[in-house]
N, C-alpha and C positions, 0 to 999 in steps of 0.2 A: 404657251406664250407667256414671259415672264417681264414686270413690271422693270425697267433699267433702274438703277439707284439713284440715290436721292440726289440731286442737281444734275441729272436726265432725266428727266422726268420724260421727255417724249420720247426718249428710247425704250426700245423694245428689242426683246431675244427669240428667236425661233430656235427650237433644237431639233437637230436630223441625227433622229437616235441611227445608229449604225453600227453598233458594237464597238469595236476599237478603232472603226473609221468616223466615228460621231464627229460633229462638230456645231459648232455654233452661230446661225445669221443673226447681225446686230442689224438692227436699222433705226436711223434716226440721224438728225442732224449733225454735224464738224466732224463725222468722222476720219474725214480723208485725214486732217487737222490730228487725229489720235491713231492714226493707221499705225507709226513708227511704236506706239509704246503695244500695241496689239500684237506686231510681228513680233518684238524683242520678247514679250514674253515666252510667246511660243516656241519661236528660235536664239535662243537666245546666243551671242559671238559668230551669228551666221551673217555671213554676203548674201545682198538681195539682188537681183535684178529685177527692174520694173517692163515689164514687156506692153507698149499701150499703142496708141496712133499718134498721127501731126495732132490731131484738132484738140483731143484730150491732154496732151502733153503741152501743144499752148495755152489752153486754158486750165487747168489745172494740174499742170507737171510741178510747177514750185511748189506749190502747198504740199506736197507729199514728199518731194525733198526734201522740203524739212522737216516734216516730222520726223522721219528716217534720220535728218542729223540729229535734231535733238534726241532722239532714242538710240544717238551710237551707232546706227547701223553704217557701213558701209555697204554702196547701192551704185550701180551702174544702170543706165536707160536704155533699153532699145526701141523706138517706132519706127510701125509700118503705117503704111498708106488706109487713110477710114473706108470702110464701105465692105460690102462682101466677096467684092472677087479678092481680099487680102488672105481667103481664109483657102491657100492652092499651095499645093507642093512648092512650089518656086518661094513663094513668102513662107512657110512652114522653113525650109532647108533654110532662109537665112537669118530667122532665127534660132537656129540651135545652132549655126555656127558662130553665131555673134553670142551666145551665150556660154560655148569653147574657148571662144576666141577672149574671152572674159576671165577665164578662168576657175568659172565658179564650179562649185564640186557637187558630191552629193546631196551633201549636211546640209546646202546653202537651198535660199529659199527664193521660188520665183513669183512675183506680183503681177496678175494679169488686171492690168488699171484700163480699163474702155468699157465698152459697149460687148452685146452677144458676140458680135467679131473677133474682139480683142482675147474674150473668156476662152472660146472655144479654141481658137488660134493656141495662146500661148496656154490652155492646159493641157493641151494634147503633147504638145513640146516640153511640158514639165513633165510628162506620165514618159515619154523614151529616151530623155536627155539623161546617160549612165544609167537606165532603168529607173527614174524614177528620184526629181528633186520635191524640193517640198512647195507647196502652193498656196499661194492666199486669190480671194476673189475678192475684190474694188472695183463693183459695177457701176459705172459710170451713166446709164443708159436707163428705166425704163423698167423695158422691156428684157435687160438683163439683172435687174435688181430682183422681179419678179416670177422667170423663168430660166432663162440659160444660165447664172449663174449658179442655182441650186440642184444638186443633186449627182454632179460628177459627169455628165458626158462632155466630151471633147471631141472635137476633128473637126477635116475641115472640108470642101468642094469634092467635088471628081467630075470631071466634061460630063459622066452618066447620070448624076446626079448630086442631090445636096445631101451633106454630111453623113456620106457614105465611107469614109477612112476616118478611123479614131478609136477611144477606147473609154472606158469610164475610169476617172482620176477623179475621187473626189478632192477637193480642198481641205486643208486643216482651218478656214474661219472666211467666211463672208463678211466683211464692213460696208452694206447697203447706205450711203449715205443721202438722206433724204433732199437736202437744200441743193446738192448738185441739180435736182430735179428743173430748178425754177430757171438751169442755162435751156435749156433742152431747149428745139424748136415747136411749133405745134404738131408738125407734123409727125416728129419723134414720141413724141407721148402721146398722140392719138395712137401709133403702132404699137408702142409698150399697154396702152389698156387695152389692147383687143387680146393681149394675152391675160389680161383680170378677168374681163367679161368668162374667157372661156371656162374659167374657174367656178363660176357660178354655174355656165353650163353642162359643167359633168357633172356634179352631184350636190350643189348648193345652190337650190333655185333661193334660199333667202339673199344668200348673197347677189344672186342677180339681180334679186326686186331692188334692196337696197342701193347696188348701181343705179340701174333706173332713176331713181330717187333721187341720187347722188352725185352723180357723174360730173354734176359744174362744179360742185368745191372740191373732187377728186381733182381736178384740170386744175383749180385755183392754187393746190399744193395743202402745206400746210398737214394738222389730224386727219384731215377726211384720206388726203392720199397715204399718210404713213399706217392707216388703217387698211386701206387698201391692197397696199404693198406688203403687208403684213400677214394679213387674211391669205394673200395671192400664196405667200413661203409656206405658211405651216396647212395648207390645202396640197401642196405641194409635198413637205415635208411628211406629211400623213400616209400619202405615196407611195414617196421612194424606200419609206423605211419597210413598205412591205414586200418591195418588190423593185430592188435597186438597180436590176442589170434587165428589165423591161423581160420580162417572162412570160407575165400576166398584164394584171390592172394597169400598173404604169403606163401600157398601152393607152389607157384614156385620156390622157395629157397630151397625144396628138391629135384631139379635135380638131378638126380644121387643116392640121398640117397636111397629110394624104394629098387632099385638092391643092393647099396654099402651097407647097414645094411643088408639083409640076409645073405651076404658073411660075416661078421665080427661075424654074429650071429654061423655063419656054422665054422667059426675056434676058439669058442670058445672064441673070445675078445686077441687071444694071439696078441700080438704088434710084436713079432718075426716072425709071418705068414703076418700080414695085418696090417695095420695101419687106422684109420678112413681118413685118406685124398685118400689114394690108395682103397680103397673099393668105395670112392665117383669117381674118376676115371674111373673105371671099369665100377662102374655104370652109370656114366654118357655115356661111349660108348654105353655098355648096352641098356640106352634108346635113344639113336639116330638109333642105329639098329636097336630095335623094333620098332620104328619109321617106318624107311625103310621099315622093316616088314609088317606095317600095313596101306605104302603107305603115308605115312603123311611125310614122310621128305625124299627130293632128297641123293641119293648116295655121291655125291659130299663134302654138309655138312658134312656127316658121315665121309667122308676122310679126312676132313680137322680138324674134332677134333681129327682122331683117329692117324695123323700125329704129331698133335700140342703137344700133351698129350705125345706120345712118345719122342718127341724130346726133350723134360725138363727131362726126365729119368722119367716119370710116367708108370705107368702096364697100359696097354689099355685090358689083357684076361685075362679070370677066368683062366687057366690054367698056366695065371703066377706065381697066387702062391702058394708057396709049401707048401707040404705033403698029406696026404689023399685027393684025388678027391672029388668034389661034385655030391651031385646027384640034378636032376630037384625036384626030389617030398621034399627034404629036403629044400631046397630054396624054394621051393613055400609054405612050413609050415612056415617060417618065414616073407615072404610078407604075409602073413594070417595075422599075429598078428601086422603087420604093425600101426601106427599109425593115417596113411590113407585110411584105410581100414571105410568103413559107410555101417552098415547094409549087411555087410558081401561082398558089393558091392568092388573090387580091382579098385584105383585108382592110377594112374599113373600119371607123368609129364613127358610130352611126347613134341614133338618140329614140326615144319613146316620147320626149318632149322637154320642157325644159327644166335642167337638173336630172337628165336622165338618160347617158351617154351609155353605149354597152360595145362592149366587140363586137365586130359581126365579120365574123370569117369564112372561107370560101363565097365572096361574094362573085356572081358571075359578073365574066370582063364586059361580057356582050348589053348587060345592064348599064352597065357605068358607061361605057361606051353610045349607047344608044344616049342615055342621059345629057350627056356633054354637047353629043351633036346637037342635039333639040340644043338646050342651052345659048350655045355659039352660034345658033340662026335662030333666033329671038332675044327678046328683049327681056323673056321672063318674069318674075313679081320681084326676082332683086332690086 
């Protein structure tokens, strides 16, 4: 993690070594403001298309136009609709015909400006559009500054499950711009830290304490969160460069998710019920429970995430949230189609405690199964 130059002083670089697919997360304050001299250098006499949503394109579509004009580029917009059922073949096809229909070519370069929806959406559409245009990430969100934006996966829905169609497309440069932070709502950045917290829980319990600690001048904005956000990339970053296309370890990065995507699968994607960062919440108590469960993680741990988690305003129980109940046999059809799932074999990431996330594969279904049910007829310590 490298100091930005002198009048940035509050930027900072993260580097995702990758051999010839390397590239570089900035974060820090006005960048959307310097996005246009970022892309020209990279591409320099290329056509941009800006692929984002209504909400981000009302509130911050101008500032990014022009930078793009002051940097010469030529740039057309496309928005979809905010929220995650945008990320479905039906919205997938009509951005890459709008981006045909543009006429942009190979050489030319496409901006995915939103949230994780927007990232995953249009990088998936940059990785098949003529095999393959060029991309930049301008996370808008969070929870996308921190997580979806880094590291190259892309796709989008399938009725069977979440982000099950797509491919890895890394980006050529992430511009994490911090002050966008301070539109967010609460409940948006409460979801975006539950994907921080989880960074502390796979293998940096200081970083967890230091949340702990921390967590109100993270929420305030400002050093505390662009440390945050930072910590979160090159945690991240550390990763993927060992283990780009999820083989191995990169597997630890879905703490939480296992549990949090069958819940998001089970209401249907609405963003009114669940939100992708409250789903990875849940899931993440989830699996320090079954942890407990299955004797792999002391009690103590389990109460100190399921403290931590509520005390920032996060769901720690299935039961928080509303409308129609779940059932165990419906959730456990959606850990089926998991993306973890090898030879029908259910695996999990599972913990010894805190900062201490491991694989745990072939886990039995009848386990996790039994767990749930218990779970969903009680109140549990969530």
């Amino acid at each position: 993690m490298n100091g930005a130059a002198s009048g940035e002083a509050a930027r900072q670089v993260v580097e995702i070594d990758l051999g010839e697919r390397s590239y570089a997360i900035h974060i820090g304050d006005g960048l959307i403001a310097d996005a246009g001299a970022h892309i020209a250098k990279l591409f320099p006499q290329s056509r941009v298309v800006v692929v984002t949503d209504d909400n981000v394109k009302a509130a911050h579509g101008a500032t990014l136009c022009a930078s793009l004009d002051l940097a010469g580029l030529t740039h057309h917009t496309l928005s979809v609709a905010p929220g995650e059922k945008s990320k479905s073949y039906d919205v997938l096809e009509t951005v890459v015909e709008g981006i045909l229909a543009a006429g942009l070519e190979r050489g030319d370069v496409l901006v995915a400006f939103g949230g994780g929806v927007v990232g995953d959406l249009a990088g998936f559409a940059a990785g098949i559009v003529r095999r393959g245009m060029g991309f930049v990430q301008i996370p808008t969100s969070l929870l996308a500054q921190v997580d979806s934006s880094v590291g190259g996966k892309t796709g989008i829905n399938s009725p069977h499950g979440k982000n099950l169609v797509g491919l890895f497309n890394q980006p050529s440069v992430v511009l994490a711009d911090t002050a966008i932070l301070d539109t967010l709502s609460p409940r948006e950045m409460r979801a975006g830290y539950a994907e921080i917290a989880k960074y502390g829980l796979i293998d940096r319990p200081d970083f967890f304490e230091w949340l702990e600690n921390n967590h109100r001048a993270v929420f305030a904005g400002g050093e505390a969160c662009a440390h945050a956000v930072a910590t979160s990339c090159q945690a991240k970053a550390d990763v993927v460069k060992v283990d780009e296309r999820e083989q191995g370890a990169r597997a630890l990065l879905n703490l939480g998710h296992t549990f949090g995507h069958a819940l998001e699968a089970g209401v249907g994607y609405d963003a009114d019920r669940l939100v992708h960062g409250e789903g990875v919440a849940i899931g993440m108590v989830l699996a320090h429970e079954f942890s407990c469960h299955m004797n792999q993680c002391g009690f103590e741990a389990m109460e100190r995430v399921i403290a931590h988690l509520r005390e920032v305003g996060l769901p720690t129980r299935i039961d928080q949230i509303p409308g129609e109940p779940f059932s165990a046999d419906q959730l456990m059809e959606a850990i089926a189609q998991d993306k973890k799932v090898q030879q029908g074999a259910l695996t999990f990431i599972l913990t010894h405690g805190i900062g201490r996330a491991y694989i745990a594969r072939d886990v039995p279904a009848n386990e996790v199964h039994s767990f749930l049910a218990h779970k969903l007829t009680t109140s549990g310590v969530g």
